[in-house]
C-alpha positions as CSV (number, residue, x, y, z in Angstrom):
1,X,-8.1,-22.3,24.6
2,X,-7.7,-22.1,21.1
3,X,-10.6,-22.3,18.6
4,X,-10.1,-24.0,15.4
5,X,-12.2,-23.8,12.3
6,X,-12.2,-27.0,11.0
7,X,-12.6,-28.9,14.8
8,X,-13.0,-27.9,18.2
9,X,-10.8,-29.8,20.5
10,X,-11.7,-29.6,24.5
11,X,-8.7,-30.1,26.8
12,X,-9.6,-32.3,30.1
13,X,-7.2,-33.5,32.7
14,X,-7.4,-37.7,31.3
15,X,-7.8,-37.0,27.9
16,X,-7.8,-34.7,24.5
17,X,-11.0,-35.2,22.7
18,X,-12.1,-33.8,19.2
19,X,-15.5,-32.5,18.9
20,X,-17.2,-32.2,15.7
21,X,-17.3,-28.6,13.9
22,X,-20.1,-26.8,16.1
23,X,-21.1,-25.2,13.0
24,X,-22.6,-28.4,11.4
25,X,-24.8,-28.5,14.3
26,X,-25.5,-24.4,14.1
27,X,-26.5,-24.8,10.3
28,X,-30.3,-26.8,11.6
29,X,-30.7,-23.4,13.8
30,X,-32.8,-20.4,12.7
31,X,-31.1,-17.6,12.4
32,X,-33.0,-15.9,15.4
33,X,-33.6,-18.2,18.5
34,X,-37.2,-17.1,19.2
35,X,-38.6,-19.2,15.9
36,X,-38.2,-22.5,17.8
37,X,-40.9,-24.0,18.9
38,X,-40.8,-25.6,22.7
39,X,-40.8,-29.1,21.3
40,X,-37.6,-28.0,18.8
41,X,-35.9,-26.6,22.2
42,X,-36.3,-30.0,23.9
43,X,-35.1,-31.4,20.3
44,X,-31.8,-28.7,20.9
45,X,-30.9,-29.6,24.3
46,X,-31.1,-33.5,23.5
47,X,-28.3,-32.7,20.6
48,X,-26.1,-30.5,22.9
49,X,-23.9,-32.4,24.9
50,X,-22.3,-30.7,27.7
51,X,-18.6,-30.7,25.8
52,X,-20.8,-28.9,23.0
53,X,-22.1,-26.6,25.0
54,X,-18.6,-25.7,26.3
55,X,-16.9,-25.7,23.1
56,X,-19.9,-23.2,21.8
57,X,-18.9,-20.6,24.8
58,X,-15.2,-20.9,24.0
59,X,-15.9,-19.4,20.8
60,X,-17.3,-15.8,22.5
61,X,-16.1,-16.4,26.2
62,X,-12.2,-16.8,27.4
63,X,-11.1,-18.8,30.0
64,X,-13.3,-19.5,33.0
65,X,-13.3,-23.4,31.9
66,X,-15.0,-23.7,35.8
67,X,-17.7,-22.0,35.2
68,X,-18.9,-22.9,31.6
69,X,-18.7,-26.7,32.5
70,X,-21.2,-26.0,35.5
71,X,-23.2,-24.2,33.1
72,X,-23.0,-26.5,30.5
73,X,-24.1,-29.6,32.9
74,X,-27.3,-27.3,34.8
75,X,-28.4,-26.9,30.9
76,X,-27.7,-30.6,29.8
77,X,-29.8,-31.4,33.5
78,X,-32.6,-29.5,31.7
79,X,-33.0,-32.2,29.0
80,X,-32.4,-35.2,31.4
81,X,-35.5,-34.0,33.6
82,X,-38.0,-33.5,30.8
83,X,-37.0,-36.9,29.3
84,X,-36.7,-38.7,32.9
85,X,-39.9,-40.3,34.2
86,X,-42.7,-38.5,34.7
87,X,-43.0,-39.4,39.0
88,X,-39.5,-38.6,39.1
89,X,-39.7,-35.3,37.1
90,X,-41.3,-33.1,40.0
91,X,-38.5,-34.6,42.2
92,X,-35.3,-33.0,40.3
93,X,-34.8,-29.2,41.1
94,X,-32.0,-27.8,39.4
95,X,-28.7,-26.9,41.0
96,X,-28.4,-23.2,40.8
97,X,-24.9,-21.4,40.3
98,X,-22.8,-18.9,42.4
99,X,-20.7,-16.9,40.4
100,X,-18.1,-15.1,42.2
101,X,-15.5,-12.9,40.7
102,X,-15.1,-9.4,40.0
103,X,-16.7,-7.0,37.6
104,X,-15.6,-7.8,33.5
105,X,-14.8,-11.6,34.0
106,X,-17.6,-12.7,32.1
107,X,-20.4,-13.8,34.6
108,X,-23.3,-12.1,32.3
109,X,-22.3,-12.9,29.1
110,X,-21.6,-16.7,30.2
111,X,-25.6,-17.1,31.4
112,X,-26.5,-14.5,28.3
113,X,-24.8,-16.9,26.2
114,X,-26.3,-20.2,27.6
115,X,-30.0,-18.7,27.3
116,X,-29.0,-18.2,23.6
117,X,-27.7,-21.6,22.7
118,X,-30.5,-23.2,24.7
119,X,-33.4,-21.0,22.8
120,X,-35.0,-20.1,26.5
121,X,-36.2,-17.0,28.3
122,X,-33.6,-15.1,29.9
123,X,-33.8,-12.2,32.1
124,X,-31.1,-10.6,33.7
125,X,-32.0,-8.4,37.1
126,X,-29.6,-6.3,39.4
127,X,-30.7,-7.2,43.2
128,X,-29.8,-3.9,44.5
129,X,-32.9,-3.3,42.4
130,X,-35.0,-4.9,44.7
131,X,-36.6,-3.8,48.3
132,X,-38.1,-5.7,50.7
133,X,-42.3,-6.3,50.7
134,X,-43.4,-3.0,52.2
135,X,-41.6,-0.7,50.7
136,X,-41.4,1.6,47.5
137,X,-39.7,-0.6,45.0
138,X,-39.7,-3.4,42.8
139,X,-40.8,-6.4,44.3
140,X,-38.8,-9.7,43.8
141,X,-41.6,-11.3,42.1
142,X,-41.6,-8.8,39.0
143,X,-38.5,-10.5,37.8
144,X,-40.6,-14.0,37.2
145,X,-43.1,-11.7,35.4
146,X,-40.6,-10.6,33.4
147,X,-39.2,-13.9,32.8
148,X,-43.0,-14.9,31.2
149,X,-43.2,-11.7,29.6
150,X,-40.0,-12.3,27.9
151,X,-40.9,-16.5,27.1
152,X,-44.4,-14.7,25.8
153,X,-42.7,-12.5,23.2
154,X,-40.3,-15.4,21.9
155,X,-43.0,-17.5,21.5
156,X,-45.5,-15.0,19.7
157,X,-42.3,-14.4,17.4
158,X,-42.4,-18.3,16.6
159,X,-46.0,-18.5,15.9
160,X,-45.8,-15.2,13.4
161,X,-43.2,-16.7,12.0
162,X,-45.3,-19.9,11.4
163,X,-48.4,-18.1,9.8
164,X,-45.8,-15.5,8.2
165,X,-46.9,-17.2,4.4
166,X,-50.4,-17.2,4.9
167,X,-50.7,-13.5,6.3
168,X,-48.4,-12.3,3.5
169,X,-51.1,-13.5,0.7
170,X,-54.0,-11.9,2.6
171,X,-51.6,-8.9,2.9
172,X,-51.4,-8.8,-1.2
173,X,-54.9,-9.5,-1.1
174,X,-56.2,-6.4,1.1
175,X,-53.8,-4.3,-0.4
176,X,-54.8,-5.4,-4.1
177,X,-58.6,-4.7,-3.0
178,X,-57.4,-0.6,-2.7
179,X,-55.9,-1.0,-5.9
180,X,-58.1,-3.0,-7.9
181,X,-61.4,-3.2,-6.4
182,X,-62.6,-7.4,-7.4
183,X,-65.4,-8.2,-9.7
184,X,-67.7,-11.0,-8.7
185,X,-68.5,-13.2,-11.7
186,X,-72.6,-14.4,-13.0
187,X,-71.5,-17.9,-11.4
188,X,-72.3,-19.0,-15.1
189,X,-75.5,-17.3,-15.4
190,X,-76.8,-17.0,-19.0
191,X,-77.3,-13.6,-21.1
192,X,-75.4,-10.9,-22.6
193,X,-75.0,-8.7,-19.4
194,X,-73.9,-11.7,-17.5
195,X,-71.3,-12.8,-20.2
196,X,-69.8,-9.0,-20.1
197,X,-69.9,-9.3,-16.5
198,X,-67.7,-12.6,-16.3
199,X,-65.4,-11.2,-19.1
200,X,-64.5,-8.2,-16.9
201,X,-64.4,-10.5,-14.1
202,X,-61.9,-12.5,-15.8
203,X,-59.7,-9.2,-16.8
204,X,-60.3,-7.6,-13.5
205,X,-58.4,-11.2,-12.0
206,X,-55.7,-10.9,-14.3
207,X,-55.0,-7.3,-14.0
208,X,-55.3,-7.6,-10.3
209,X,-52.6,-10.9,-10.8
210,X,-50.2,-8.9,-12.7
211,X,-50.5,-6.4,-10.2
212,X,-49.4,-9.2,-7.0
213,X,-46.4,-9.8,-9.2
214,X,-45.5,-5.6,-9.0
215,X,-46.1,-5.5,-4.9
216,X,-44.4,-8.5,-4.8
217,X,-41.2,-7.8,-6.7
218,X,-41.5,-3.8,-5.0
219,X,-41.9,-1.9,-8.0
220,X,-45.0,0.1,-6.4
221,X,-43.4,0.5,-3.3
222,X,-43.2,4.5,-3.1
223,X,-46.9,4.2,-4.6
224,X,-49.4,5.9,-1.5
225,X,-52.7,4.1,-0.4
226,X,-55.7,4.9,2.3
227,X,-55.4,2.0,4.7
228,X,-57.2,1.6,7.9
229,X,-55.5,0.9,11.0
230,X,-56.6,0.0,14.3
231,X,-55.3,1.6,17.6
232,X,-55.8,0.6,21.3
233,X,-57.3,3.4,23.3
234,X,-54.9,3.0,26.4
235,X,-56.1,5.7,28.8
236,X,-53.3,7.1,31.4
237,X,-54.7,6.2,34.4
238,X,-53.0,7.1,38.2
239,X,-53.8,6.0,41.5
240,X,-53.8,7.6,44.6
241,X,-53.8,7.1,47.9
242,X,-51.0,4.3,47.8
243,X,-47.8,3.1,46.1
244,X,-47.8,0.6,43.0
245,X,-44.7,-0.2,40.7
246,X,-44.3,0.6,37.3
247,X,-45.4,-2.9,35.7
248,X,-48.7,-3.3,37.8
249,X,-49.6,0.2,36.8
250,X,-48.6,-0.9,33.3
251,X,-51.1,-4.3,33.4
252,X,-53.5,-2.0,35.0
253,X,-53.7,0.4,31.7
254,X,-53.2,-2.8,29.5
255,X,-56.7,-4.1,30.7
256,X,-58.6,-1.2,30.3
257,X,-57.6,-0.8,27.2
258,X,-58.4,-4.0,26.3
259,X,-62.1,-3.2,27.9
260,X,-62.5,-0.3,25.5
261,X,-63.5,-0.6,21.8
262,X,-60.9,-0.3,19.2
263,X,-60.8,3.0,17.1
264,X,-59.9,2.7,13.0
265,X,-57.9,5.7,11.6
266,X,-57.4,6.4,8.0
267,X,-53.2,6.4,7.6
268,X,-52.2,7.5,3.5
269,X,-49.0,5.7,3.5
270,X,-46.5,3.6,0.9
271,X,-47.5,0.1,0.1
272,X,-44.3,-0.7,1.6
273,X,-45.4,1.0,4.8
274,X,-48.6,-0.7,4.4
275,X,-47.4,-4.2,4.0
276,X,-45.8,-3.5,7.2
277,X,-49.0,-2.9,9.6
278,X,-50.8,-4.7,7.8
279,X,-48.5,-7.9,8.1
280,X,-48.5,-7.2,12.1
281,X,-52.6,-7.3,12.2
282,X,-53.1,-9.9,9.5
283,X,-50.7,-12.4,12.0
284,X,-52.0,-11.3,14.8
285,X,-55.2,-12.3,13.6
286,X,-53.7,-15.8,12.8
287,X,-52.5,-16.2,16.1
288,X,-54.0,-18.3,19.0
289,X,-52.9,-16.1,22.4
290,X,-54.3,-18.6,24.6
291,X,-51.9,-21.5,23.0
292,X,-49.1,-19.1,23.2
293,X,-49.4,-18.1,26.8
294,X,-49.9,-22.0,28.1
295,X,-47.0,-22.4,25.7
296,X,-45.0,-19.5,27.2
297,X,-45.5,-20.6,30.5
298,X,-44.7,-24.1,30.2
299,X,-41.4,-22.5,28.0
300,X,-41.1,-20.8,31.0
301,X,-41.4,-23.1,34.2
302,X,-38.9,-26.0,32.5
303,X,-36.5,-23.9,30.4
304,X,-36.2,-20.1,31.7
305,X,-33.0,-18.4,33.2
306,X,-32.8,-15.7,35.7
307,X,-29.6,-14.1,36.1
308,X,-29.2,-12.2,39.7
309,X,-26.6,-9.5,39.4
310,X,-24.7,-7.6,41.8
311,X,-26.3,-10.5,44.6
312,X,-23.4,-9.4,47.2
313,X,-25.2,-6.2,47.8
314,X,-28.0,-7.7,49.6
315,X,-25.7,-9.5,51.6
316,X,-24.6,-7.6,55.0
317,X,-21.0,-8.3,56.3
318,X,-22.1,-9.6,59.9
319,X,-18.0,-7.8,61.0
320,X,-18.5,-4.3,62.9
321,X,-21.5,-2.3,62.2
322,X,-22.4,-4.7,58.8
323,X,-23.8,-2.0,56.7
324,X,-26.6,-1.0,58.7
325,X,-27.8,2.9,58.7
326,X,-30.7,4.1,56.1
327,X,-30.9,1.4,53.3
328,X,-33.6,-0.4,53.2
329,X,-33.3,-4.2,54.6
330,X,-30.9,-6.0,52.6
331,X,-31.9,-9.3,54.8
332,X,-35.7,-8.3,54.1
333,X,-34.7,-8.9,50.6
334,X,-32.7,-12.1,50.6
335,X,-35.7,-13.3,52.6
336,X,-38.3,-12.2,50.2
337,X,-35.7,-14.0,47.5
338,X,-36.2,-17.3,48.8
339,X,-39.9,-18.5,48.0
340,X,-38.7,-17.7,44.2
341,X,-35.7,-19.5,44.1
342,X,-36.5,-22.5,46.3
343,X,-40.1,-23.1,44.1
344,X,-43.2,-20.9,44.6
345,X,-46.8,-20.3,42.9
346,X,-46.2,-16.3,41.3
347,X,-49.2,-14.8,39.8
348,X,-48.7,-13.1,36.5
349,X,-50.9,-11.6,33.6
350,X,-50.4,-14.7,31.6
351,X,-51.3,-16.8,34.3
352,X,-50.1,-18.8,37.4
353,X,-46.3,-20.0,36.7
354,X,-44.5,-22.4,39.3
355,X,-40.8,-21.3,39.7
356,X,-39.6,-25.0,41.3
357,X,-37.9,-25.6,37.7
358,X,-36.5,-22.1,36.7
359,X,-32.4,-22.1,37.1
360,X,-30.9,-19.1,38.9
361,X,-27.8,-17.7,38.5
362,X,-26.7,-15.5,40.8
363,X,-23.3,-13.3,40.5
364,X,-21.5,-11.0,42.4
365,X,-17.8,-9.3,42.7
366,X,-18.1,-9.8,47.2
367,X,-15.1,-7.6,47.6
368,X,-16.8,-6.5,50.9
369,X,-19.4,-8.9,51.8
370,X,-18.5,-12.5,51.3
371,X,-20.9,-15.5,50.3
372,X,-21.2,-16.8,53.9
373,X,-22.3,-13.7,54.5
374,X,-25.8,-14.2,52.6
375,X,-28.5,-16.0,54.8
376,X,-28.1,-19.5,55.5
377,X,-31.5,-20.1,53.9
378,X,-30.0,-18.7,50.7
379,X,-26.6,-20.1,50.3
380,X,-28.6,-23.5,50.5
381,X,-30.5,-22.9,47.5
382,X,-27.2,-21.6,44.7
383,X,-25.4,-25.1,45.8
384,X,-22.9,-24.7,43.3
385,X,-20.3,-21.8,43.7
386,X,-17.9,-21.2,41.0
387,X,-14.9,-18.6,41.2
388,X,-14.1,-16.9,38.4
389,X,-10.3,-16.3,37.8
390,X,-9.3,-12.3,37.4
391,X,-8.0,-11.8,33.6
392,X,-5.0,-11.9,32.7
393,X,-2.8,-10.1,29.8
394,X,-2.8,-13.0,27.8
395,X,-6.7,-13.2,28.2
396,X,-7.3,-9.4,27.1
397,X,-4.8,-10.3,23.6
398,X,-7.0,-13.6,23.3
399,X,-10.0,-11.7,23.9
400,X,-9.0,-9.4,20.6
401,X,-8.3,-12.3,18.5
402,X,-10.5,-15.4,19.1
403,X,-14.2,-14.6,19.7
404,X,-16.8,-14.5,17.2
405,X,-17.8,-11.1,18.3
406,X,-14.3,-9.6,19.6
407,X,-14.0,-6.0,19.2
408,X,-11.1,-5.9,17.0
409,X,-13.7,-8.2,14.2
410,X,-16.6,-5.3,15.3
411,X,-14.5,-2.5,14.0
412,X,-13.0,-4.3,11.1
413,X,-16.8,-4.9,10.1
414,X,-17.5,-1.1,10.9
415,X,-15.1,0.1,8.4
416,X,-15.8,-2.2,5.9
417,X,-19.5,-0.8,5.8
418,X,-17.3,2.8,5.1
419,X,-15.1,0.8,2.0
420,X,-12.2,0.6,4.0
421,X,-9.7,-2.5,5.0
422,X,-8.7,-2.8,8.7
423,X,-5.9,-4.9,10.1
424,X,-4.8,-5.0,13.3
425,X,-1.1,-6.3,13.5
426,X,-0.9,-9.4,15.9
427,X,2.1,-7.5,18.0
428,X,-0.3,-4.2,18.4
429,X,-2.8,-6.2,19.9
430,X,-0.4,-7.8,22.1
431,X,0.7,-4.0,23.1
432,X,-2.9,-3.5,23.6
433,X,-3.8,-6.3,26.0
434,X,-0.4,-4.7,28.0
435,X,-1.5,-1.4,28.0
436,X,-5.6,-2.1,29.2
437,X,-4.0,-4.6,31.8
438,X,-2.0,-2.1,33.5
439,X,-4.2,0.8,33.2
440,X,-6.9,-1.9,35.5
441,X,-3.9,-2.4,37.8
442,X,-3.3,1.0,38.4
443,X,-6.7,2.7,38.3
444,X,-9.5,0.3,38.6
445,X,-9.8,-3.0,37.8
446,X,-12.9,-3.7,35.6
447,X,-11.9,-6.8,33.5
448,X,-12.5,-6.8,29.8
449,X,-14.7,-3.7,29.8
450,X,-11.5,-2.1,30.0
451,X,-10.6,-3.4,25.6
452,X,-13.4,-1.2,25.0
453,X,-12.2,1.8,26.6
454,X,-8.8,1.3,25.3
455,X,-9.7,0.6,21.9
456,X,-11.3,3.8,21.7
457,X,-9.4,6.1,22.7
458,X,-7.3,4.1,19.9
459,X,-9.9,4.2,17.0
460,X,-11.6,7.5,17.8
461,X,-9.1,9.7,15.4
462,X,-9.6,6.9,12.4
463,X,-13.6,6.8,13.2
464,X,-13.8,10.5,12.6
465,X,-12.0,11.2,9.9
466,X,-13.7,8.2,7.9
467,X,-15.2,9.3,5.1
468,X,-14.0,12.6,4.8
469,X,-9.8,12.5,5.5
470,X,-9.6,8.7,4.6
471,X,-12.1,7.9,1.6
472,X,-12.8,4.8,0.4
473,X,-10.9,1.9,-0.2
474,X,-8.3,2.6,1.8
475,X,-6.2,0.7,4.3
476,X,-5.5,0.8,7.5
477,X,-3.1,-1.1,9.7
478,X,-2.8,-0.9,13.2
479,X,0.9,-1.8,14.4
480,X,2.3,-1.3,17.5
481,X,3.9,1.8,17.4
482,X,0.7,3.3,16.1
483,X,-0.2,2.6,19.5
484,X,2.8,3.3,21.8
485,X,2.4,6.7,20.2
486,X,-1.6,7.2,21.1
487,X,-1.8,5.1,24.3
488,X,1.1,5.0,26.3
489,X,1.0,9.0,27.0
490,X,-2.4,8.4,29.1
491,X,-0.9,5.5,30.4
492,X,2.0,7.3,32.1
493,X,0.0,10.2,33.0
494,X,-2.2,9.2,36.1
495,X,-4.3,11.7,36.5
496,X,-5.3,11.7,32.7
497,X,-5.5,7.5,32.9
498,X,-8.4,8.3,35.9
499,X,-10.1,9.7,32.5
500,X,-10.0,6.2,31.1
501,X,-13.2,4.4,32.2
């Protein structure tokens, strides 16, 4: 599918319809998703429609129409439950996704995408990760803790952002107190002491004015002041005589620390530096923690994503011996999976979050297993399975050309920081896709990770001798037998393609 730039047009089976330039819509969207507040996300998803939504992942995602329309309408759901009525809105449980296809096809960035658009907590988690409750390991439930640990960071962002004005001034203001110490004025007392006293009161509040104006425009930048800064004492602490995981051992330290008294340390450092630290205290000062963890954990429970990768490696092909022998129980874990995904109370550090509303998507290449090979229990809770289609040549030259982020427009930006002109001719790309689509048919197939490989080996020569050979303002075009001559060599060779990722 082709994106335009003035219009967006979304091909369906009845009919051709025009959608509205995406960008209008982008332009009431902070540049960085985490300053939307959770009422401003419910705001977002009411103005994306799915065909929207779709139209959005065309411009970094090709192909797999399939699976972005499933996507599109689990995220549009979101909306329609928070805005259904309120008897009704404990009822709907969302439909989670089954992605199946092979490694490269673009099952992450599809959900990493979708998170983005939809300003919500996203975690992605590998389930080969996971063991089952009893063993060493990561238990299932730290990837909901990590779900409100990531919706707690995006909404601290938000609130900073909100109190960013007022912590700024009392930034000037403690830094201007180093500089210029104040002067208290007589409060209109009479006598000739007290009238000198307000005088230098009033020149001690202009000096210290024109001074604002200097720290503000960054003239006294390089200039060093004493500043005190807090630190947590966070003792390292280890347990014995039993097994914990990394995070619990990491809230563990967390609350002691916060039991201990905070130390102050004398720092000489720029007032750049300073404005810095100081900005971080000063806002975290401003900032109401219990109203951002409710906050977070409502974000949470009715808008968070959790991405399961590599899910057909807990599943056991039932055929022959089915992957028995010394791993640890990959049925344990699918079991232990469940609770989460069907809707279960997890403690966390923030507080008690109910997983009944979170979407899961779950992915995974099955080459050996297959999806009926997962535990009945299981397959009834993703009850949407979508099959993504294996890329072809004309996706990998699409993939170079159309996306916002395509890695043809990331080195073109690289080289522009160096003063120098890229182009990439339109039939060396096309010689590109070729070559990355048989090099994945002869050595291992691994999608559109292969561009990057490719493109490597391609650029590494220019990359180097950029500045030094090739200075600035220079030109470089790629054609196509600028790459015959540096690819198709490795190509041809197979034991020096098994050297190509």
């Amino acid at each position: 599918m082709s994106v335009q730039p003035q219009a967006l047009v979304v091909t369906s089976t009845k009919n051709t319809l025009p959608i509205e330039p995406f960008s209008d819509f982008l332009r009431f969207l902070p540049e960085e998703p985490s300053t939307c507040s959770f009422f401003s996300m419910t705001q977002l998803l009411k103005d994306l429609t799915p065909r929207q939504i779709v139209a959005e992942l065309d411009q970094y995602i090709i192909g797999q129409h399939d699976a972005k329309r499933n996507v599109a309408i689990a995220l549009r759901n979101r909306w329609r439950r928070m805005n259904s009525a309120a008897d009704m809105q404990r009822e709907i449980t969302p439909n989670n996704i089954l992605m199946i296809g092979a490694t490269g096809v673009g099952k992450t960035e599809i959900a990493r995408r979708l998170a983005k658009i939809a300003d919500a907590p996203f975690i992605k988690v590998e389930a080969s990760k996971f063991t089952e409750v009893g063993y060493v390991g990561r238990d299932v439930e730290s990837m909901v803790r990590d779900l409100v640990e990531q919706a707690v960071n995006m909404v601290r962002a938000a609130k900073k952002e909100a109190v960013q004005v007022k912590a700024q001034q009392m930034v000037e203001d403690a830094i201007l107190d180093i500089l210029i110490p104040p002067v208290k004025p007589t409060n209109g007392q009479m006598g000739f002491e007290n009238e000198k006293k307000d005088a230098d009161a009033e020149l001690n509040e202009r000096t210290r004015e024109r001074f604002r104006e200097k720290i503000r425009s960054g003239e006294m930048d390089d200039r060093k002041i004493d500043i005190d800064v807090q630190q947590n004492q966070t003792p390292n602490i280890g347990i014995m005589g039993g097994a914990i995981d990394d995070m619990s051992m990491m809230n563990i330290q967390e609350m002691i620390g916060g039991m201990m008294p905070k130390k102050g340390k004398k720092r000489k450092v720029s007032i750049a530096e300073a404005r810095k630290i100081l900005l971080e205290e000063e806002a975290a000062k401003l900032i109401d923690m219990d109203e951002v963890k409710e906050e977070a954990i409502r974000k949470a429970e009715d808008a968070g994503i959790i991405f399961i990768d590599e899910i057909d490696k807990v599943a056991s092909a039932r055929s022959g011996n089915g992957g028995g022998g010394p791993d640890v129980s990959r049925e344990g874990v699918q079991r232990d999976l469940l609770p989460i995904v069907e809707g279960s109370a997890v403690n966390t550090k923030y507080g008690v979050i109910h997983t009944d509303h979170i979407l899961f998507v779950a992915a995974g290449a099955f080459h050996v297993a297959k999806p009926s090979d997962l535990i009945p229990e299981l397959q009834g809770r993703f009850p949407i399975r979508v099959e993504l289609q294996s890329l072809s040549e004309d996706d990998f030259y699409q993939i170079l050309k159309e996306p916002k982020n395509a890695l043809t427009k990331q080195y073109v930006a690289m080289l522009q920081a160096e003063e120098v002109s890229l182009t990439f001719q339109d039939d060396a790309l096309r010689e590109i896709a070729r070559i990355a689509f048989e090099v994945n048919g002869e050595v291992e197939n691994i999608g559109a990770r292969r561009l990057q490989t490719v493109l490597s080996h391609l650029m590494n020569d220019f990359m180097f001798d950029i500045p030094d050979v090739i200075g600035a303002n220079a030109h470089v075009v790629v054609t196509k037998e600028l790459v015959e001559e540096k690819l198709n060599g490795l190509v041809k060779n197979r034991d020096l393609s098994q050297f190509i990722l």
